[in-house]
N, C-alpha and C positions, 0 to 999 in steps of 0.2 A: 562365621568361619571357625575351624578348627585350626588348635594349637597344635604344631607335630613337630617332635622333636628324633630325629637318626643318629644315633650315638654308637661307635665302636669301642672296643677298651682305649686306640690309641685315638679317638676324636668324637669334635660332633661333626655329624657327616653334615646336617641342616636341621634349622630351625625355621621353618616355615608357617605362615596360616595357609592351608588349603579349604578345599571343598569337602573330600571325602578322602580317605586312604583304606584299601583293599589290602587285609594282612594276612599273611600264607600260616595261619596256628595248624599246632597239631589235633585238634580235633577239627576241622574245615577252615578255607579263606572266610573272612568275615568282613564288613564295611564299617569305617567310622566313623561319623558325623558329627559334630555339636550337638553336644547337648547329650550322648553316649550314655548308658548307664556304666558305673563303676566296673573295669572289668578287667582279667588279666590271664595271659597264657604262654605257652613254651611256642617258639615260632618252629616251623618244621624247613628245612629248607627250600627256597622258591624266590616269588617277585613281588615285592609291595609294590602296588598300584598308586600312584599319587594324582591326585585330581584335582588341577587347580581350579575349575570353575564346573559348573554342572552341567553333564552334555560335553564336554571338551576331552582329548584324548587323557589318556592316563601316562605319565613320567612312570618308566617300569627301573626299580633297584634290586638286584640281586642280592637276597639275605643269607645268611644261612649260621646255623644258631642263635640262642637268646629269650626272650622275652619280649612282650608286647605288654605296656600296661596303661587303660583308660581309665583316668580320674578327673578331678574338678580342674585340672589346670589343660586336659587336651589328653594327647595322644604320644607317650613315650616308645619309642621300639629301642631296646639293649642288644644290639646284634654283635656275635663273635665277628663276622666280615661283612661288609657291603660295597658291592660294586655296579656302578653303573652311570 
């Protein structure tokens, strides 16, 4: 399972283990798995997809600014607002 963590300046939105997260970057959405290679980007505004099991619907959060960054501990996203 992936680490994901949703963070605003004023909170953590969640700390979840998922399946996979679909994140809206400025240069395309892209999916995150376990096991990711090292990676990082400007989010553009849109809906992170949260996937708790594989094959199961997606939990959709409205982002908009921030960053995305995949390292050895999971899946961080720094977003200016999140609603959903």
């Amino acid at each position: 399972m992936l680490n994901f963590e949703l963070v605003t300046p004023e909170k953590l939105v969640r700390a979840d283990e998922v399946h996979m997260v679909v994140v809206p970057g400025v240069e395309g959405d892209f999916g995150v798995m376990e096991g990711h290679a090292p990676f990082m980007t400007t989010l553009k505004d849109g809906a992170l997809e949260i996937y708790k099991s594989a094959g199961g619907e997606p939990e959709r959060v409205m982002v908009s600014g921030g960053f995305a960054e995949v390292g050895d501990k999971g899946l961080t996203v720094l977003a200016e607002k999140a609603e959903g």
